[in-house]
Biopython code that builds the backbone (N, CA, C, O; Angstrom):
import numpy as np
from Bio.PDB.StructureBuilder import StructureBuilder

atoms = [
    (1, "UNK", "N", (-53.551, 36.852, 108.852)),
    (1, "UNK", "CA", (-52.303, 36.239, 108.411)),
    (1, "UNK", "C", (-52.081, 34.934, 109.168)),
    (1, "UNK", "O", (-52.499, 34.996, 110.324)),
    (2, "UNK", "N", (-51.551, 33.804, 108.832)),
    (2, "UNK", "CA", (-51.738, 32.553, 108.923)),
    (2, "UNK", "C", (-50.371, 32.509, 109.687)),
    (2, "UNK", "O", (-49.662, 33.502, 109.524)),
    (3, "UNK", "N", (-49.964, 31.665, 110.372)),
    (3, "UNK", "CA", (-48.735, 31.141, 111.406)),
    (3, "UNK", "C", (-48.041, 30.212, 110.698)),
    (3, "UNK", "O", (-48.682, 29.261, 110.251)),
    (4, "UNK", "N", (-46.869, 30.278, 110.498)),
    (4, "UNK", "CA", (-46.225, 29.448, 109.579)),
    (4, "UNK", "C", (-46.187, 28.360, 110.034)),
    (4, "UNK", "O", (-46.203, 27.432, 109.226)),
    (5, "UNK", "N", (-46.128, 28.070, 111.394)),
    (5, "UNK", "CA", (-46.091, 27.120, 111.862)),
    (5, "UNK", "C", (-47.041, 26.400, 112.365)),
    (5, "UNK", "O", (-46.997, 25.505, 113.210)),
    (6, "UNK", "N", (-48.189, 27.000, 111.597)),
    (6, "UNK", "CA", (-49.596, 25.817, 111.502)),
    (6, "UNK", "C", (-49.637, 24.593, 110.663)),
    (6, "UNK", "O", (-49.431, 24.556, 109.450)),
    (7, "UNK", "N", (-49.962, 23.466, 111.539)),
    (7, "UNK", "CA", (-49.882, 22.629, 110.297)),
    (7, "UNK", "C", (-50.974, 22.148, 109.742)),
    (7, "UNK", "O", (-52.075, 22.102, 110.292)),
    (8, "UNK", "N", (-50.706, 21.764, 108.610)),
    (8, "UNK", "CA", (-51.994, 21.962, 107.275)),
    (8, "UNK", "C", (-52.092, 20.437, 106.376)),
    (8, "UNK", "O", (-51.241, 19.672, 105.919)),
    (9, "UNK", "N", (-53.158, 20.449, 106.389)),
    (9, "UNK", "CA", (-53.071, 19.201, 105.461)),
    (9, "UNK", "C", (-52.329, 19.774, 103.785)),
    (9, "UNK", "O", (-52.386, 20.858, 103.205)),
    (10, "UNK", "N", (-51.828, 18.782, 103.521)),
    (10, "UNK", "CA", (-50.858, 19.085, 101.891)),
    (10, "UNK", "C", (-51.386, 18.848, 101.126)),
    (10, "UNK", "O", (-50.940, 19.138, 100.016)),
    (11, "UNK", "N", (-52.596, 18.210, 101.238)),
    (11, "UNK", "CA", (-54.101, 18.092, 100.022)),
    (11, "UNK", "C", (-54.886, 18.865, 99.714)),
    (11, "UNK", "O", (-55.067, 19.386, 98.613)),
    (12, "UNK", "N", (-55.681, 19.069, 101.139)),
    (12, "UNK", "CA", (-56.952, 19.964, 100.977)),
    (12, "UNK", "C", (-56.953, 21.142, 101.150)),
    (12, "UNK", "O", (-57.765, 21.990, 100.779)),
    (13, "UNK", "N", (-55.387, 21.293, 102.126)),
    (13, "UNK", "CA", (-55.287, 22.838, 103.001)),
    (13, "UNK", "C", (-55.641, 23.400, 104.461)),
    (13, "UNK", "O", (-55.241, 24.412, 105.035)),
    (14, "UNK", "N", (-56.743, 22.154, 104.958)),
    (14, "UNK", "CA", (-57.142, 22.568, 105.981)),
    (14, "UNK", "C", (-56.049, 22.338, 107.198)),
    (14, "UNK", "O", (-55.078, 21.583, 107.150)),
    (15, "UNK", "N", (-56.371, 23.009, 108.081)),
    (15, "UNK", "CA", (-54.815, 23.414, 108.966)),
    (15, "UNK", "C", (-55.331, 22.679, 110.291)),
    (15, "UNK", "O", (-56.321, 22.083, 109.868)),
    (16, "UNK", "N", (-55.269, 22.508, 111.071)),
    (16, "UNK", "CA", (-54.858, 21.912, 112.572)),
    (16, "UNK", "C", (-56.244, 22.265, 113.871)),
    (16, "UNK", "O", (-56.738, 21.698, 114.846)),
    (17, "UNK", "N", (-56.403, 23.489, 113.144)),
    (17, "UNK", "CA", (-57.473, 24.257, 113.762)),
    (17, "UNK", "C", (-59.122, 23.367, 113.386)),
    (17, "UNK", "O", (-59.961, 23.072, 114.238)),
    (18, "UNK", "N", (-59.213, 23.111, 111.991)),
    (18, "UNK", "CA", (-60.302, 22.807, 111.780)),
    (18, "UNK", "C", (-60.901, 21.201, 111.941)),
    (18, "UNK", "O", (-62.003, 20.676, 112.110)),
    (19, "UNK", "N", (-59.292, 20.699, 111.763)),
    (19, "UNK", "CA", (-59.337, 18.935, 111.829)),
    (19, "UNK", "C", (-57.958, 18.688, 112.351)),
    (19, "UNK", "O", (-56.937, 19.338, 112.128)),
    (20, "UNK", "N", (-58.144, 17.508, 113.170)),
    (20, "UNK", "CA", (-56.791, 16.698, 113.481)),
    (20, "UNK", "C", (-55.760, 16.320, 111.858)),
    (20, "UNK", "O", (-56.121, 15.827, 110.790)),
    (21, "UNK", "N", (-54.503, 16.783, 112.298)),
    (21, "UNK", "CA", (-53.534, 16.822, 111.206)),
    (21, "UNK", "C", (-52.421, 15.756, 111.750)),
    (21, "UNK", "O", (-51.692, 15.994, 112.713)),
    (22, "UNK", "N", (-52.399, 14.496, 110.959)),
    (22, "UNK", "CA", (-51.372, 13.462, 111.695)),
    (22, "UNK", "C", (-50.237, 13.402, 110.129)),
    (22, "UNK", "O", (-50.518, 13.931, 109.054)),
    (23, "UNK", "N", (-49.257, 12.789, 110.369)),
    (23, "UNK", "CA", (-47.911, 12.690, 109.444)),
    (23, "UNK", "C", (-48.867, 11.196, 108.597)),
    (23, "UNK", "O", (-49.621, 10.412, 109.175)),
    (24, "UNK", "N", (-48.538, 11.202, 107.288)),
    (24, "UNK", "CA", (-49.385, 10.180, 106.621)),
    (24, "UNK", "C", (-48.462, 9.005, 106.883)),
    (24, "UNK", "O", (-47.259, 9.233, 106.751)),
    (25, "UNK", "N", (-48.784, 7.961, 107.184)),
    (25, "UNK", "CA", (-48.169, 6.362, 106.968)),
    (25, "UNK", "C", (-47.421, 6.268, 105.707)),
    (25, "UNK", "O", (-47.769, 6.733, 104.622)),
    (26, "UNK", "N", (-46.184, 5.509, 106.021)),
    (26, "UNK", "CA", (-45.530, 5.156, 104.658)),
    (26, "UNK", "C", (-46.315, 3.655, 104.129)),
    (26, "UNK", "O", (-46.254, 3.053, 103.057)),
    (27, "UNK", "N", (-46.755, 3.491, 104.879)),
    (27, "UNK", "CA", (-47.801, 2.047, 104.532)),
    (27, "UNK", "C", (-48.934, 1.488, 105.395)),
    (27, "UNK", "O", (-49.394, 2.017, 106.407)),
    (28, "UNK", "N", (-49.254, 0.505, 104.916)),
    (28, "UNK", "CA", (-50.721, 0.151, 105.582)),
    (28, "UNK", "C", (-51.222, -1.407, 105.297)),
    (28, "UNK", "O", (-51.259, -1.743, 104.113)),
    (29, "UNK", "N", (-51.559, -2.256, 106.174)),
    (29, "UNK", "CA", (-51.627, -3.252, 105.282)),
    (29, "UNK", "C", (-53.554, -3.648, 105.657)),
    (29, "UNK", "O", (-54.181, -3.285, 106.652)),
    (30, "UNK", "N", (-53.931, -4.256, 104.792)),
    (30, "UNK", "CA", (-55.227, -4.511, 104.538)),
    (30, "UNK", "C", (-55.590, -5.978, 103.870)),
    (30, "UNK", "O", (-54.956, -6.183, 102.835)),
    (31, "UNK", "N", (-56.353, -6.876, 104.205)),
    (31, "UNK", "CA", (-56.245, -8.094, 103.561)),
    (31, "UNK", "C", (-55.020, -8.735, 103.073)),
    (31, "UNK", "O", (-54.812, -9.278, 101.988)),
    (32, "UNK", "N", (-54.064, -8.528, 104.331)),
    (32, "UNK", "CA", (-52.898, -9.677, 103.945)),
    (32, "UNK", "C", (-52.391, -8.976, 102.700)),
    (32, "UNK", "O", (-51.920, -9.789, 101.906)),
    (33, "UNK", "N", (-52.348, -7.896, 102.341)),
    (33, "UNK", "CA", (-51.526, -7.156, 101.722)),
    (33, "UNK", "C", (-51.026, -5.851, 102.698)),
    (33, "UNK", "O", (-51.753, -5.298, 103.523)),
    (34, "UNK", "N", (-49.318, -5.420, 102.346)),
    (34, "UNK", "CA", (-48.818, -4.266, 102.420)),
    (34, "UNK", "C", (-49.048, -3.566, 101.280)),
    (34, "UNK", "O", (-49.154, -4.119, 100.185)),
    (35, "UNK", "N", (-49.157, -2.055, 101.495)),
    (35, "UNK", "CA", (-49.530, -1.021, 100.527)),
    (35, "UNK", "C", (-48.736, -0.009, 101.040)),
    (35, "UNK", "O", (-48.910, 0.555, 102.121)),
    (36, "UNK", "N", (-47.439, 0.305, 99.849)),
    (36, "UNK", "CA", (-46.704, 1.837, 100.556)),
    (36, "UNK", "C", (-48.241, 2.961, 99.649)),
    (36, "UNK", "O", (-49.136, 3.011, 98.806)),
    (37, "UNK", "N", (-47.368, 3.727, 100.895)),
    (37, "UNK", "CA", (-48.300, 5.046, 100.155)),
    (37, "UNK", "C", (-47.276, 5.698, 99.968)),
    (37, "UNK", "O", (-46.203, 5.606, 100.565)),
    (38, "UNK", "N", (-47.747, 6.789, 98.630)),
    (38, "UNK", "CA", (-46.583, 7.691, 98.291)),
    (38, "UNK", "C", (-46.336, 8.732, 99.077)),
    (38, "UNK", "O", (-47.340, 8.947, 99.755)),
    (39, "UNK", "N", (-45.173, 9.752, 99.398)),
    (39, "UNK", "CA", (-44.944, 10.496, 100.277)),
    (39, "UNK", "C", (-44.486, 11.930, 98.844)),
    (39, "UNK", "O", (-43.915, 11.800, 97.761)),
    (40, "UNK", "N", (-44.979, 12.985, 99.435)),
    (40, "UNK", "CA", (-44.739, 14.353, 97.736)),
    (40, "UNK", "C", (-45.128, 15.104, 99.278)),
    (40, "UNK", "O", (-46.203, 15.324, 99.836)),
    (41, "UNK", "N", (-43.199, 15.464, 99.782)),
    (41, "UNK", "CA", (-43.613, 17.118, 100.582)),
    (41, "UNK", "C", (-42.525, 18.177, 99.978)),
    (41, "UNK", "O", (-42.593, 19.356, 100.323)),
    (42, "UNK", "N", (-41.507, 17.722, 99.057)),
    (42, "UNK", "CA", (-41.622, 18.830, 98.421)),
    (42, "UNK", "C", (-40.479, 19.706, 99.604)),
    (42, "UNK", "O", (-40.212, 20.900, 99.465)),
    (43, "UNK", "N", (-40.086, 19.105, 100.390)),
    (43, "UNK", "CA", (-38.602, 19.685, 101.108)),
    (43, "UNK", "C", (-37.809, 18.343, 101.655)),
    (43, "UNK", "O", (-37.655, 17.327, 100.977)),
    (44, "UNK", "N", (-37.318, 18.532, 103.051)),
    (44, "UNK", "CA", (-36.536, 17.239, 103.470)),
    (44, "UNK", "C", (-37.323, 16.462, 104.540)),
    (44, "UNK", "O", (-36.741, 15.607, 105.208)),
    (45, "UNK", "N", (-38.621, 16.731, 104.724)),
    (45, "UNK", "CA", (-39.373, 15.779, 105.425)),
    (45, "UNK", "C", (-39.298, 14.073, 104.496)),
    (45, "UNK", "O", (-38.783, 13.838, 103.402)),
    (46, "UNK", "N", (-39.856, 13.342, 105.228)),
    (46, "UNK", "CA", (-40.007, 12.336, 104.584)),
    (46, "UNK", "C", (-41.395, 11.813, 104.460)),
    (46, "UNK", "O", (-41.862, 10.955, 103.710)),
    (47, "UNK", "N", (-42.034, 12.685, 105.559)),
    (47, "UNK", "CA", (-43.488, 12.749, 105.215)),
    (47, "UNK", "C", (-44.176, 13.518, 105.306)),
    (47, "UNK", "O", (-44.004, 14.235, 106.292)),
    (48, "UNK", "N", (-45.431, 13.887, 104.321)),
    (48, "UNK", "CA", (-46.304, 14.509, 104.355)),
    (48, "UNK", "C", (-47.148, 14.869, 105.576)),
    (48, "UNK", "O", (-46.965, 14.088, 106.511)),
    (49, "UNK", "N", (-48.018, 15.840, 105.810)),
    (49, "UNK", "CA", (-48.633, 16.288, 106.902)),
    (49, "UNK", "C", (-50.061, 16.153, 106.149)),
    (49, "UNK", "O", (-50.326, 17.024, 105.321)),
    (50, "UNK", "N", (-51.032, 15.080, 106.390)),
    (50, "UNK", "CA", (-52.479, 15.125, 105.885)),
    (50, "UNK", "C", (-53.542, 14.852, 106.920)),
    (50, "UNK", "O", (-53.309, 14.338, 108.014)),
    (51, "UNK", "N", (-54.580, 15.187, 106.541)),
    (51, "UNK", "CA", (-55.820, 15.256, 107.551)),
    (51, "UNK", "C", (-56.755, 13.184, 107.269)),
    (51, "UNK", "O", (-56.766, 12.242, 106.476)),
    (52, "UNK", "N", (-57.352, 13.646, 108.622)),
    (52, "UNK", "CA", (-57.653, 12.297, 108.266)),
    (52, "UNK", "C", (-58.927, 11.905, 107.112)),
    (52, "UNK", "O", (-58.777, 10.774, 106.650)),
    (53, "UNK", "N", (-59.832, 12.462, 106.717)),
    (53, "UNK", "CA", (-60.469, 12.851, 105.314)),
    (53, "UNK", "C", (-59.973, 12.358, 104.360)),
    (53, "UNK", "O", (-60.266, 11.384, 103.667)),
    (54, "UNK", "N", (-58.850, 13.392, 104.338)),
    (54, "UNK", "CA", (-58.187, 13.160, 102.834)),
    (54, "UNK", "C", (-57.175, 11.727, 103.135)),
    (54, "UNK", "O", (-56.896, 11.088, 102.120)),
    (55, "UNK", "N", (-56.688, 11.266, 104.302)),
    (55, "UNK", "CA", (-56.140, 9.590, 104.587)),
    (55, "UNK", "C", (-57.094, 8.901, 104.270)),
    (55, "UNK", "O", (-56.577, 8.032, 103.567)),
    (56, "UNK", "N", (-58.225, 8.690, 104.320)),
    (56, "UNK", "CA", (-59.431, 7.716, 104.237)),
    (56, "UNK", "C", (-59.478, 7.815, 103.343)),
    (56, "UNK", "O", (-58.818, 6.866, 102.921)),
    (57, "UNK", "N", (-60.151, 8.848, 101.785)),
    (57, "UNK", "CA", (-59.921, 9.008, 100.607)),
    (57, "UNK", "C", (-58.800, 8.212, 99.823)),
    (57, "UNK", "O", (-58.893, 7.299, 99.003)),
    (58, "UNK", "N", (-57.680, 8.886, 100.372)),
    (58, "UNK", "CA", (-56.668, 7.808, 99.891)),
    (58, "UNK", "C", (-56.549, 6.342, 99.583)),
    (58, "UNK", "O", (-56.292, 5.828, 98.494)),
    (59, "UNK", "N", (-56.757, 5.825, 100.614)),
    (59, "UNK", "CA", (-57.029, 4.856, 101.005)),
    (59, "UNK", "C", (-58.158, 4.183, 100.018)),
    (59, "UNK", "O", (-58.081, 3.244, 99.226)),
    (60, "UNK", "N", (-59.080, 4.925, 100.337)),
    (60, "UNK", "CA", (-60.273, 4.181, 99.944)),
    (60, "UNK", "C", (-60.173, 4.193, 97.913)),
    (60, "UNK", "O", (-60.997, 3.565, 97.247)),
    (61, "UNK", "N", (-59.311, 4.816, 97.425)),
    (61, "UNK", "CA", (-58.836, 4.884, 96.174)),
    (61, "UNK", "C", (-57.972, 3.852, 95.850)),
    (61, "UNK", "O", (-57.903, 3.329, 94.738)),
    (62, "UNK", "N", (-57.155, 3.490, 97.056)),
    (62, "UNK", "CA", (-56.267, 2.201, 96.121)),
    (62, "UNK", "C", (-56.653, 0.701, 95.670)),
    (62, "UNK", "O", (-55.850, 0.023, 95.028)),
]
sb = StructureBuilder()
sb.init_structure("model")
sb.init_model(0)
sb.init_chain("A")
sb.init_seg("    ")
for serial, (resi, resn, name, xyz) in enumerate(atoms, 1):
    if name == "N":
        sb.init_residue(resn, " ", resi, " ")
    sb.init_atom(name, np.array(xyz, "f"), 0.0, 1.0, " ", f" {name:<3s}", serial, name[0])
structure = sb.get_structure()
């Protein structure tokens, strides 16, 4: 049984244990551009909890 209070990436699932889990950036800038990223947690956080994998992915999609 899992600890509720593990934290987990909100993408992939993987939790804290297997990979570093940081709060995602509301933005990022890259070549003289800003880029918000979207935030979907789905209570009253304002940000998501994601692994860095699935941040790079992200990223590497926009």
């Amino acid at each position: 049984m899992e600890n509720k209070d593990t934290l987990r990436c909100e993408i992939c699932g993987k939790t804290h244990k297997d990979t570093p889990i940081i709060e995602k950036p509301c933005r990022f800038g890259f070549r003289s551009k800003i880029i918000q990223l979207k935030q979907s947690t789905g209570d009253h956080r304002t940000q998501e909890n994601i692994c860095l994998e699935c941040l790079q992915g992200e990223i590497n999609h926009l």
